[in-house]
N, C-alpha and C positions, 0 to 999 in steps of 0.2 A: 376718038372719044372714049372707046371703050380701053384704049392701053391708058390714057389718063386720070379712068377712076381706079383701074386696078391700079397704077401707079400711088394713086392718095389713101388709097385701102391698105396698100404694104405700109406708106408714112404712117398711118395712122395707127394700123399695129406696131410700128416699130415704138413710136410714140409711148403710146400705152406700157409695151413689156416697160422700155424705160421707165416709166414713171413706176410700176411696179418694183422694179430692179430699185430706185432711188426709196420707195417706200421701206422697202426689205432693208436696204442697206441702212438708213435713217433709225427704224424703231431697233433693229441688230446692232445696230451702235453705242447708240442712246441706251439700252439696254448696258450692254459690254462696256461701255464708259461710268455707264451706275454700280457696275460692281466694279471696276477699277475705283471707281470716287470710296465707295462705302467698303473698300479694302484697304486705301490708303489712311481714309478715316479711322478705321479698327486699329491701324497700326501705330496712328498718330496717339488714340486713345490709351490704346496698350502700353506706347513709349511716356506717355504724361503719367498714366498708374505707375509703371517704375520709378519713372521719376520720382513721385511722390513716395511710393515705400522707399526708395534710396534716401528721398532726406529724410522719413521717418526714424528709417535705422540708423541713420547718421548721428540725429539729435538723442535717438537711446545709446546708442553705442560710446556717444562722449559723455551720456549722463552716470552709464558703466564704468565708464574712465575715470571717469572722476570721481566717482566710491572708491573702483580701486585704488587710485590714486591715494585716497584719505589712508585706505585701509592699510595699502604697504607702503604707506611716505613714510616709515624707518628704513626701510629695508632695501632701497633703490642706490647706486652709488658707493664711491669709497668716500669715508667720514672725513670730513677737512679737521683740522687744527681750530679748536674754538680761542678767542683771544677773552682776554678777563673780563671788560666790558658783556660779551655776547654771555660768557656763562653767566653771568649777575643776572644780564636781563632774563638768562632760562629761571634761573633761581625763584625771580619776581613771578615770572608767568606762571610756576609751575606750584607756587602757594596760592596766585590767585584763582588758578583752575580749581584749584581745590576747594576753597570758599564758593566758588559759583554752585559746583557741583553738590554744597552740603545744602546750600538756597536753592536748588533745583532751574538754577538758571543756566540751562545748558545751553541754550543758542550762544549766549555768552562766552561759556566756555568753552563751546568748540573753536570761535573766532580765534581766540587764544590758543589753545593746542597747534590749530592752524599755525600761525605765527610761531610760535616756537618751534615746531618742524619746520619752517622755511628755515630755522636761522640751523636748526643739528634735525636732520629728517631720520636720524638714526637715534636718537633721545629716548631710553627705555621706558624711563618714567614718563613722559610725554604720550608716548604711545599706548600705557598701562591703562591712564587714563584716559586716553581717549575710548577703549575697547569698555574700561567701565563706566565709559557715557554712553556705549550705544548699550550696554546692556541696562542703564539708569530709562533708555527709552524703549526697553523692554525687545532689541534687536540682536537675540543672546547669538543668531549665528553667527553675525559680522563682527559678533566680539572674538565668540569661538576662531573665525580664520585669523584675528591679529594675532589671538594668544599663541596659535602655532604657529604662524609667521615668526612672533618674538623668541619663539624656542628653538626653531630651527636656525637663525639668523646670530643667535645671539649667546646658542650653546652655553645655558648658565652653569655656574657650579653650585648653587644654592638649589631650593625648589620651591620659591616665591611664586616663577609664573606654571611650575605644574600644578601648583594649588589655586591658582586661577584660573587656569584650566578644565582644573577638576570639577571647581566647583560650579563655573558657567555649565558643564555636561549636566551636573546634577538639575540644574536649574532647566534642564533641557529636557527633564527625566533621561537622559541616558548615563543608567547608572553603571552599564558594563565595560564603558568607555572611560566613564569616570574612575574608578574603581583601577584599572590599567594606568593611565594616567598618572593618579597620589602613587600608584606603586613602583613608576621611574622617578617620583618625585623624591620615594623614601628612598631610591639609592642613592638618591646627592646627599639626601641629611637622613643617615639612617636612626639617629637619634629624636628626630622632629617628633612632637608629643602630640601637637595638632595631627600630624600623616598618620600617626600611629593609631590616634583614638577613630580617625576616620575608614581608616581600614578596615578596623575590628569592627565597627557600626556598618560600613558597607559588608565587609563579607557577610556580616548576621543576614543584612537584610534580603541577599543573594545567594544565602546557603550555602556559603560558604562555608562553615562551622570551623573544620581544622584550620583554616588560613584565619578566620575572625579569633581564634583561640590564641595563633600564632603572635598576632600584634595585641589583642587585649591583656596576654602573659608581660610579652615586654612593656607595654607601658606600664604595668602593675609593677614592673622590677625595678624601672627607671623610676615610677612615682609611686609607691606602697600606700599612698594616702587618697590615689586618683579613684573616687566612688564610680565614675563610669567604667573603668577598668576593671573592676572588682566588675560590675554586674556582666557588663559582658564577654568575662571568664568565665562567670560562674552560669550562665544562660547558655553559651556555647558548649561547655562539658554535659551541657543537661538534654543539646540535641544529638552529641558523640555518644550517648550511654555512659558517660561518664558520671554518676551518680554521687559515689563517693567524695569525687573532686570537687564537684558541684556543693557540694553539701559542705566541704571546709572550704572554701570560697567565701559560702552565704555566711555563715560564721565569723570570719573576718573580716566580711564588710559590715556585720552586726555591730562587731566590737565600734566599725569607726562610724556607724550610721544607725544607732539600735530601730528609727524610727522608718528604714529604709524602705520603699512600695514593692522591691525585687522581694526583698528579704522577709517579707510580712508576709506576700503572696507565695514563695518557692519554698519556704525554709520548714514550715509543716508540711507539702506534701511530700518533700523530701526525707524527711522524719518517717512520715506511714511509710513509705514505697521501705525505705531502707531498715522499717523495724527497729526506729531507734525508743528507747525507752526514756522515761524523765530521769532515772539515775544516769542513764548516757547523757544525755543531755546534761546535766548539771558537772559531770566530768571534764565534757567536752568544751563549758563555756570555762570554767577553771583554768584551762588548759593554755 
C-alpha cells in the first residue's frame, strides 16, 4: 500500500515537472516565434519601402531622362542624310516655332521642336530655339546646358551661340562667366560690333577699365559715329587717370551729341580738375 502511494507521488511529480516543462516550452516558443513573425514582418516591410523608393526613383529617374533627353536630342548619334521632303517639313516647323514662340504659346511649340528633332536631332536652329523656350519659361539653366552642349558639339565658326551664351549668364547675373564667354565669342568675329560694345560695358561694370578701354577704342575705330563707344572710352580713361584722354574723348562725342548726359555731366568737371580756361575751351571746340 505504501509502495503504491509512493509509486503515484513520483507520477504525479513527474506529471507536474512535465506539465511545467510543456509550459516553459509553450510561452518560450510562443514568445521566440513572435519575434521570428515580427522579424520576418520588419523584413517584409523594409523589402516593400524599397520597393517603393525603387519605383519612386525609377519614375524620377525616367522623368530626368527625359529632360535630358529634350535637352541633348541634338547632340546624340551620327546625323543621317535628310531627303528634300524632311528639310521642307524642317523649314515649315521651324517658322512655325517661331510664330508660337512670338504668341507665347509654347506648349505648342515645344510639340514642334519635338517633332522636328525626331526627324534631324542634330538641327542647330531647332535646338537654338528650343534653349530660347525654356529660357521664354524663365528656366535659364536648362537653356545654359543646351547652349554649351550646341558649342561643344557643333564647334561654330561664327559667334552666334557665344552670344547666346553670354547673354543667358547675364540674365543669370553671372557676369564673370559671361564676360569670358563674348570673349571666345570675339575670337571667331573679332570684328563683331555687338561683342565689342558688350565687352567694353561689361569690363566697365567689372572694373575692368584697361580691357573696357581696349574694346570701347576698337569699336570707336571701326564705327567713329558709335556714341556708346565714345562714352565708354572716355569713362574708362577717366577711372585709368587718364584725364587728358578723357577730356578729348568727351569733346568728340560733343561734336556728334552736343546734348549728350556723359558729356553734360563729365565734361565741366573735367575742365576744373584739368584747369582748362574758356579761351582753351573755345580753341579746343575749333579744333
Amino acid at each position: 500500500m505504501g509502495f503504491l502511494l509512493t509509486y503515484e507521488l513520483i507520477w504525479s511529480e513527474v506529471i507536474l515537472i512535465f506539465l511545467g516543462l510543456c509550459y516553459i516550452i509553450f510561452h518560450t516558443g510562443h514568445g521566440l516565434w513572435a519575434k521570428i513573425w515580427n522579424f520576418k514582418e520588419s523584413k517584409m516591410f523594409q523589402k516593400k519601402e524599397r520597393s517603393k523608393i525603387l519605383r519612386k526613383h525609377t519614375i524620377e529617374q525616367k522623368k530626368v531622362d527625359t529632360q535630358t533627353r529634350r535637352v541633348d536630342t541634338s547632340l546624340n548619334g551620327v546625323r543621317k542624310k535628310l531627303s528634300a521632303k524632311e528639310k521642307l517639313t524642317l523649314q515649315n516647323i521651324f517658322k512655325n516655332v517661331q510664330a508660337k514662340l512670338v504668341v507665347r504659346e509654347y506648349e505648342e511649340a515645344r510639340s514642334q521642336i519635338i517633332e522636328g528633332l525626331m526627324i534631324d536631332r542634330q538641327n542647330q536652329d531647332l535646338n537654338i530655339l528650343l534653349a530660347q523656350l525654356y529660357e521664354k519659361e524663365n528656366d535659364y539653366e536648362k537653356a545654359e546646358i543646351l547652349f554649351r552642349d550646341l558649342i561643344l558639339h557643333h564647334d561654330p565658326k561664327k559667334a552666334d551661340l557665344y552670344i547666346y551664351l553670354g547673354n543667358n549668364l547675364v540674365a543669370q547675373s553671372k557676369q564673370s562667366l559671361a564676360y569670358d564667354v563674348f570673349k571666345k565669342g570675339l575670337e571667331k568675329e573679332p570684328r563683331n560690333a555687338q561683342l565689342l560694345e558688350t565687352m567694353a560695358e561689361l569690363g566697365y561694370e567689372l572694373h575692368e577699365y584697361e580691357e573696357s578701354l581696349i574694346y570701347a577704342r576698337r569699336l570707336a575705330e571701326s564705327q567713329p559715329k558709335h556714341i556708346r563707344a565714345h562714352e565708354l572710352l572716355g569713362l574708362s580713361n577717366l577711372q585709368v587717370g587718364s584725364d587728358q584722354k578723357a577730356y578729348d574723348t568727351f569733346l568728340a562725342l560733343r561734336r556728334l551729341d552736343p546734348y549728350n548726359e556723359a558729356v553734360l555731366v563729365w565734361l565741366p568737371k573735367i575742365e576744373d580738375k584739368l584747369g582748362i580756361h574758356p579761351d582753351t575751351k573755345r580753341l579746343s571746340d575749333r579744333s
